[in-house]
N, C-alpha and C positions, 0 to 999 in steps of 0.2 A: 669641391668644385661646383661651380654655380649654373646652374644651366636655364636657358629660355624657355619659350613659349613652343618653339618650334623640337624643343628636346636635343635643342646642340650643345656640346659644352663651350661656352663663353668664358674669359677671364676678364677683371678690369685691367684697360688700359690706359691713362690718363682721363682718370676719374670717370669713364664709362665705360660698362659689358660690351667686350668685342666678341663676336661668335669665330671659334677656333675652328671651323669648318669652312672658313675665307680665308685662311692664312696669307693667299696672295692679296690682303687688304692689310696686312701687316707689315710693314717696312723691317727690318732688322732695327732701326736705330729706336723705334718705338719697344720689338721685344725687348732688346739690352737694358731699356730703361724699367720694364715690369719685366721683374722676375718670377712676381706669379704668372704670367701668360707665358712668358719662355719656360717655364714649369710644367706647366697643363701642356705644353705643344709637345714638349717632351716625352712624354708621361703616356698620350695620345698613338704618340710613333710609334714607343715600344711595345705598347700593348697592341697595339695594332700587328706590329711585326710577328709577335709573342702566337696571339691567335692566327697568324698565316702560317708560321713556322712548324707549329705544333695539331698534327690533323687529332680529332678527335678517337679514339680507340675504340668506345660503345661498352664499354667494361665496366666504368664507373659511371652510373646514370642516375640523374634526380633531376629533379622540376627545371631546374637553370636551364640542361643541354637537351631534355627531349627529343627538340627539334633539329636534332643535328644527327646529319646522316653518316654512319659511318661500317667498315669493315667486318665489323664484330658478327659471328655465325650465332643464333639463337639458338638453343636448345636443352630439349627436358630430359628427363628420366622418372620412370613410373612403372610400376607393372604391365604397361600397357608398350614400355619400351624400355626395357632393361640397359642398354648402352645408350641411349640419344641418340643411335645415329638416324643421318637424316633421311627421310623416307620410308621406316621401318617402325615407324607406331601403327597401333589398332591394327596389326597380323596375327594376334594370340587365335590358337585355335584351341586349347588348352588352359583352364586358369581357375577361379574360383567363382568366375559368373556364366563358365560353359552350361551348365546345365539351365539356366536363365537365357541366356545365350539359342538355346537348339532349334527352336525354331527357324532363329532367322542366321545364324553362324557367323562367320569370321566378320570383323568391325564392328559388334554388336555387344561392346562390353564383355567381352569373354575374360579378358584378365585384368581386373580394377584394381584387385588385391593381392597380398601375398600370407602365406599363414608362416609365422616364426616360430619351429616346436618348443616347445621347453627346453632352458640348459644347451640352447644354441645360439650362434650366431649369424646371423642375417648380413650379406653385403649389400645395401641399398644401393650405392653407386660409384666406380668406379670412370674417371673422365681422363685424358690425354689433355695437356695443356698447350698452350699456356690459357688462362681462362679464367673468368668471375662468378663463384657460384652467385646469382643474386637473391632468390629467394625459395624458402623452403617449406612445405605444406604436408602435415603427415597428421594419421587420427588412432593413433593406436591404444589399443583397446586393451586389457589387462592391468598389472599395477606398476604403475609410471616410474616410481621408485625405483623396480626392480626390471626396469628396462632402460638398458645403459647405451646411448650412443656415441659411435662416437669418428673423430674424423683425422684422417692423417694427410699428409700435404708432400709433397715429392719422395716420396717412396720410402718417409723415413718409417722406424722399427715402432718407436714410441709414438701415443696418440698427442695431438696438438689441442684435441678436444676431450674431453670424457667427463661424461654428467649422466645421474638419471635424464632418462627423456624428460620429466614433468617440472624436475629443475630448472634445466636448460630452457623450455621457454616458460617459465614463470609460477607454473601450479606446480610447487612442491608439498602439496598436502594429498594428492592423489584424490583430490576432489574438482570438481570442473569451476573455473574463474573467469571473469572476462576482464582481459588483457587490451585495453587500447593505448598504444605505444607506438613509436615510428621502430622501435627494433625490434618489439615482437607483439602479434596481436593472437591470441584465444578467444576465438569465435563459438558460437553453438554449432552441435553438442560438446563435441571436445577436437575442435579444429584447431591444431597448434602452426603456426607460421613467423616465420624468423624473418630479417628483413638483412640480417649482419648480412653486408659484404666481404666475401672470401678469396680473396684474389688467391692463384695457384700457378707454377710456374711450369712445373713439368707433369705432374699427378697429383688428382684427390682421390679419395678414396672413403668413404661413409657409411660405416655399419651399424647393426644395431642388435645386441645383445639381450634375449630373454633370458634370464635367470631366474625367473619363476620357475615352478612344477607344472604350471600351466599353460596351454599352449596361447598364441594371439594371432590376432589379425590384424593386419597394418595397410592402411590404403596411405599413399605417400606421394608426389612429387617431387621434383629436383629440377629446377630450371635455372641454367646457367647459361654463359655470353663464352664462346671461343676467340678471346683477342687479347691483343699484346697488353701484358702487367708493367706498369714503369717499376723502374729499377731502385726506385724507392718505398714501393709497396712492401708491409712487412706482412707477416701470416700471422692470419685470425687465433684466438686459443681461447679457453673455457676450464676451469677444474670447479670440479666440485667437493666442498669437504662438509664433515657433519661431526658435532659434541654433544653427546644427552650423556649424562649433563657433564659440560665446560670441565675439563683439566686441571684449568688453574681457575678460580673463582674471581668471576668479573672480567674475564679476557678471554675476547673469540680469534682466532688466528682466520679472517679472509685466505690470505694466499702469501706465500713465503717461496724463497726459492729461486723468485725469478731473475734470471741475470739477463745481458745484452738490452738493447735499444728497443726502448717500444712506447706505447701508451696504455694506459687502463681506462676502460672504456665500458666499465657498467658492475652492477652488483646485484645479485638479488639473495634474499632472506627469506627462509623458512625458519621462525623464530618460533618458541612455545615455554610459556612462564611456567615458572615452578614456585612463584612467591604472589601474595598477594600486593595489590595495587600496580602505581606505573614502573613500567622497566625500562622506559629507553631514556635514561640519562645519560647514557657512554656515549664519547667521543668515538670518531672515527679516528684513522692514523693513516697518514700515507713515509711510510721510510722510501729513500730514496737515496742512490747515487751516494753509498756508504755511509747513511745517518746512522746511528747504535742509540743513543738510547733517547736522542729526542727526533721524533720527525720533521720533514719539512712542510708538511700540510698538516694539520689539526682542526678539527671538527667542533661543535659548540654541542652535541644532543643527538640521539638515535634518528628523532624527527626531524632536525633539523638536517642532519645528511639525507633524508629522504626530502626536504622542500616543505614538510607539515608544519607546527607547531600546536602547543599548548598540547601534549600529550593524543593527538590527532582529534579531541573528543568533540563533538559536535555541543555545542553551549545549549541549545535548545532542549533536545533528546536526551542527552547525557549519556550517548554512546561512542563506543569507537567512529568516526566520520568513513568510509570507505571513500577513494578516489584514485581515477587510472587517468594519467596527462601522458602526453608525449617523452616525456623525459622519467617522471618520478609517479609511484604509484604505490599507496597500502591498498591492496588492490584484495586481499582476503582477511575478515577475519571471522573465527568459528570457536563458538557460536556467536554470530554477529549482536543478539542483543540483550549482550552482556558488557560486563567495562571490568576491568581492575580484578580476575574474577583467577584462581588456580588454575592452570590448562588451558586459557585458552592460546590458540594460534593465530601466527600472522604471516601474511604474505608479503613481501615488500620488494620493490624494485627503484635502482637510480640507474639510468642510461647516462654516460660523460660523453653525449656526443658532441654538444657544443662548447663544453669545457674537459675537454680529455685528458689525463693526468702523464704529462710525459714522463719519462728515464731514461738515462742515458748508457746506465751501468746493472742497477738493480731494483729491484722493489718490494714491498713487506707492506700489505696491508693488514690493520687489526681494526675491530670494534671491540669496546666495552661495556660490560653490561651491569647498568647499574639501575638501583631502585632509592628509595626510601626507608630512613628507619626513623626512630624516636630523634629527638634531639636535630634535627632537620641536619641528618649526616646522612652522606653515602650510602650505602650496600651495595655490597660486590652481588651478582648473581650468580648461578650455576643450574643455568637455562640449558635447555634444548634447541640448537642452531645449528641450521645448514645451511649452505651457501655457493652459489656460483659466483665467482669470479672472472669477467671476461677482459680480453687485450689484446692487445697485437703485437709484435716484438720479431724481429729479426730472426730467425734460425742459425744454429742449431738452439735449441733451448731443452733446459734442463726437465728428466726424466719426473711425472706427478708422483707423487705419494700415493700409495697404494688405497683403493676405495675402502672407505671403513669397512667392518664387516656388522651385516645385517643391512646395512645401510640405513 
């Protein structure tokens, strides 16, 4: 649609721009004749109607609706307020910073933190719905691996989430990364924050599981929105799985299993070679909606499903290139300046938020792991790879596979 100087939508009408914000300068027998202006007039109303009809929620918020005020109840969760409710933060008189605290007493940072013993588990937050968790901040200290979170959605038995914590937002090597991404950013020192939206309809609920022998400390937030979820909104999910080394040689299983309506909405890779030179010539695979033995989406190269190319190497240096974008990121590798080299590791992320992989029934993702050999052929590998797979899909959804053991 064409628009003026004054930012009205105009249509041509007998070979000149009428501005569609005069309609009473528009006779009928002139719209009949342009269909494009009786189009835009159209088109005008409905959306006009559309945005009166439908008041805003405050649940689902980004740069567009800011400015639009609506019903939605703010609120956090934190050691400093274990339920959210309102008017009930900064009352600890008890906590991990009382003694820091003594001086000056209640509201004075008395409980920042929470300590998680060994070989237990932690309820971060339980909320009453219906609601948006919108974004998440936690720094937990010990090894990320072996701290499992995880989250359930209207009271069911099975979790909708479960990953190492350092998975889940993106350093799965238990070393500190810096993550700049619109779905998760790793800050210094080890400030991990998620940005998914989680809509919930009746209950969430967010734990988090040490399994180490040692005990941790977890400073953490939870700020969520209390407002109405449309009735198309599907629930958030996450698994994570791990092969050292691969099953079947040259084939990693992402995520399998899933049935019902949804979309898949991101990946990340804790990858570690076991052969010399490059390894990511495997395709990606998306089955879908009863594919068996070919998919409906196929990939061109490892890098190429992350957005890189030419083996990520930077021409100049002759290293791996590190880079974190909003969408896609090889966002680690160690030891960084090395190339093609036995052992080393990578960190890798793709976010599908602008192109999200729908289904309607089922879905199967796989990557392949391939190298080079003599004779400019193939090689299957039988690497070390772990992975989150994230989506969204309808409930009831099918029970994860059990967490490897060791992890």
């Amino acid at each position: 649609m064409t628009r003026c100087s004054r930012r009205e939508p105009v249509a041509p009408v007998g070979g000149r721009l009428v501005s569609m914000l005069s309609c009473k300068n528009l006779s009928m027998k002139k719209l009949r004749s342009s269909p494009a202006a009786l189009s835009v007039l159209v088109g005008c109303c409905v959306t006009g109607a559309i945005a009166t009809a439908a008041p805003f929620s405050g649940g689902d918020v980004d740069l567009g609706n800011l400015y639009r005020v609506s019903k939605a109840q703010s609120r956090s969760i934190s050691p400093e307020n274990f339920t959210g409710e309102k008017g009930k933060a900064g009352m600890a008189t008890e906590g991990t910073g009382q003694g820091a605290a003594r001086d000056l007493g209640q509201g004075w940072k008395v409980s920042p933190s929470v300590r998680i013993k060994a070989k237990t588990t932690f309820t971060l937050g339980e909320i009453k719905g219906p609601g948006f968790i919108q974004q998440i901040w936690m720094t937990p200290t010990g090894n990320w691996r072996r701290s499992i979170i995880r989250f359930y959605w209207d009271n069911e038995t099975e979790p909708s989430v479960e990953c190492p914590v350092g998975d889940f937002f993106a350093c799965g090597w238990g070393k500190y990364c810096q993550i700049n991404s619109l779905a998760v950013c790793v800050n210094p020192g080890s400030a991990f924050n998620c940005y998914w939206q989680m809509p919930f309809r009746k209950k969430a609920r967010i734990t988090l599981e040490n399994t180490d022998e040692q005990d941790m400390v977890l400073y953490y937030q939870i700020n969520y929105a209390l407002a109405a979820v449309p009735k198309d909104a599907a629930y958030f999910h996450a698994q994570f799985r791990r092969e050292s080394p691969l099953q079947q040689k040259g084939l990693y299983t992402i995520l399998d299993g899933v049935e019902g309506q949804g979309q898949y909405v991101g990946t990340y890779l804790a990858w570690e070679v076991h052969s010399p030179g490059w390894w990511g010539e495997g395709e990606i695979k998306f089955f879908m909606d009863g594919d068996k033995q070919f998919p409906t989406i196929c990939g061109t190269g490892t890098e190429d499903y992350f957005c890189g190319s030419y083996n990520f190497e930077n021409r100049d240096t002759k290293k791996y290139q590190v880079f974190c974008t909003p969408y896609t990121g090889l966002a680690q590798v160690l030891p960084p300046d090395k190339i093609y080299e036995v052992g080393q590791r990578f960190g890798l992320y793709r976010w599908h938020i602008p192109d999200p992989v729908r289904f309607e029934k089922d879905l199967k993702v796989t990557i392949q792991a391939l190298g080079w050999q003599e004779g400019g052929r193939y090689l299957p590998l039988q690497d070390d790879i772990a992975s989150v797979g994230y989506w969204y899909q309808k409930e009831p959804h099918k029970a994860f596979p059990k967490l490897p053991s060791g992890l």
